[in-house]
C-alpha positions as CSV (number, residue, x, y, z in Angstrom):
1,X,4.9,-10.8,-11.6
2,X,4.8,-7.5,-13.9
3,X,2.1,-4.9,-12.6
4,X,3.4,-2.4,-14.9
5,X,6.1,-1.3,-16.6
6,X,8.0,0.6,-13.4
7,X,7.2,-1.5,-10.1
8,X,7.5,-5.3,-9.9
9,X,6.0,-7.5,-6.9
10,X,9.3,-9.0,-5.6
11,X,7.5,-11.9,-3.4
12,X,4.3,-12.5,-1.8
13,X,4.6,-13.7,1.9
14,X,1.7,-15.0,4.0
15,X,2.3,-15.7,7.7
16,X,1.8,-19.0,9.0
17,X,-1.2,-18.2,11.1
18,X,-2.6,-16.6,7.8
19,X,-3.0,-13.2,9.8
20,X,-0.9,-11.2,7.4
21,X,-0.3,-10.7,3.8
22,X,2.5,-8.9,2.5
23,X,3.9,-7.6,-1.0
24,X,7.6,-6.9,-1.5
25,X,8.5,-4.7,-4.4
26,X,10.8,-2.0,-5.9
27,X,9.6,1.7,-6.3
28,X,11.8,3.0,-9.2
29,X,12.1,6.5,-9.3
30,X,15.2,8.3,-8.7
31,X,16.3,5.8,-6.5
32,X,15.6,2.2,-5.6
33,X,13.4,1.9,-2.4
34,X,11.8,-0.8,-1.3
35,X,8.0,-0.7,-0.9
36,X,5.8,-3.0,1.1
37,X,1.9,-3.3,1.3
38,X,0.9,-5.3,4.7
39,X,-2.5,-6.6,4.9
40,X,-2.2,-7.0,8.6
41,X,-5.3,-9.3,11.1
42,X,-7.0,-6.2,13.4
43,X,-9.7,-8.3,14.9
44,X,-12.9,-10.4,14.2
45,X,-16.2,-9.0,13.5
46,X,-18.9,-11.5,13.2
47,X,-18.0,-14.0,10.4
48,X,-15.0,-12.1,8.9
49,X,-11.3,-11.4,9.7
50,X,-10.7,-7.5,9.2
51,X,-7.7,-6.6,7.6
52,X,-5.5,-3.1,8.1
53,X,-4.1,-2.3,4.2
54,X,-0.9,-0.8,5.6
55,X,1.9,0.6,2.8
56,X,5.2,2.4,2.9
57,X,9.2,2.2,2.9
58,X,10.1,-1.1,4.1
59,X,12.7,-1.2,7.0
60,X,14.2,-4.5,7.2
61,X,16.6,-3.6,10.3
62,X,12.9,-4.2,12.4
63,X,10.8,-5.9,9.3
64,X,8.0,-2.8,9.8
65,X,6.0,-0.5,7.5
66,X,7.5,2.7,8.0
67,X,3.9,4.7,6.6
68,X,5.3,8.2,7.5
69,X,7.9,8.6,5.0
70,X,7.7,10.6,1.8
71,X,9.9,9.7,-0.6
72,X,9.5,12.0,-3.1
73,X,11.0,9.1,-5.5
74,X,9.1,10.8,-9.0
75,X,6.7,7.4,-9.3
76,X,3.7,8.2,-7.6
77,X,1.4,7.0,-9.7
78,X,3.0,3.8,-10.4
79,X,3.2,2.9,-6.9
80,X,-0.5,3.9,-5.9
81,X,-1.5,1.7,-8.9
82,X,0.9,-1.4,-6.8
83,X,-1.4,-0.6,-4.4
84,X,-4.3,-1.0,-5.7
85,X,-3.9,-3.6,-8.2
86,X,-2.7,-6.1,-4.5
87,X,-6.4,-5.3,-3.5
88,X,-7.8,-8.2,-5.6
89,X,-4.8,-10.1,-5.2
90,X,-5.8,-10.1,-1.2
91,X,-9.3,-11.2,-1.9
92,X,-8.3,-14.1,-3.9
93,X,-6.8,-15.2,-0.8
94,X,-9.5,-14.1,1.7
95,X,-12.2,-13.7,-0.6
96,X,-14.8,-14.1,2.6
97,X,-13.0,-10.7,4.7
98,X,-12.8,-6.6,4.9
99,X,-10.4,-4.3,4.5
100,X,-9.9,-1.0,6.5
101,X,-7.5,1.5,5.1
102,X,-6.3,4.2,7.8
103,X,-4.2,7.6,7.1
104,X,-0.7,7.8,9.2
């Protein structure tokens, strides 16, 4: 699916215990690097799930976030608006839960 003109979601994957949402896709800057937003299960509260929006490099060696890294990869705001735009995405799935964003 084309977001915009410089990032691309690469594959949408949701786990089999639908606890976690994830979006693959390319930041392309001055290099290829391989973003990934991970709507990941926290806990109940009351009648809704409560999801973590986690985002970052991707590191397939351990299949983690890695939220600390700056990449200085000149796309910024092409990648913040991936972000954002997989917000509405993630309440077409779970239209009935909450979000919690959390600084590294």
């Amino acid at each position: 699916m084309n977001l915009n003109s410089n990032t691309y979601y690469l594959s949408e994957n949701i786990n089999e215990n639908n606890e976690n949402l994830r979006y693959f896709f390319i930041s392309e800057g001055n290099q290829a690097i391989i973003k990934i937003i991970d709507y990941q299960f926290v806990q109940d509260y009351g009648d809704h799930n409560i999801y973590n929006l986690a985002f970052g490099n991707y590191n397939p060696e351990n299949d983690t976030v890695v939220d600390d890294a700056n990449s200085n990869n000149g796309d910024v705001y092409p990648v913040f608006n991936t972000v954002l735009s997989s917000i509405p995405k993630f309440f077409e799935i779970f239209p009935n839960e909450k979000i919690i964003v959390q600084g590294s």
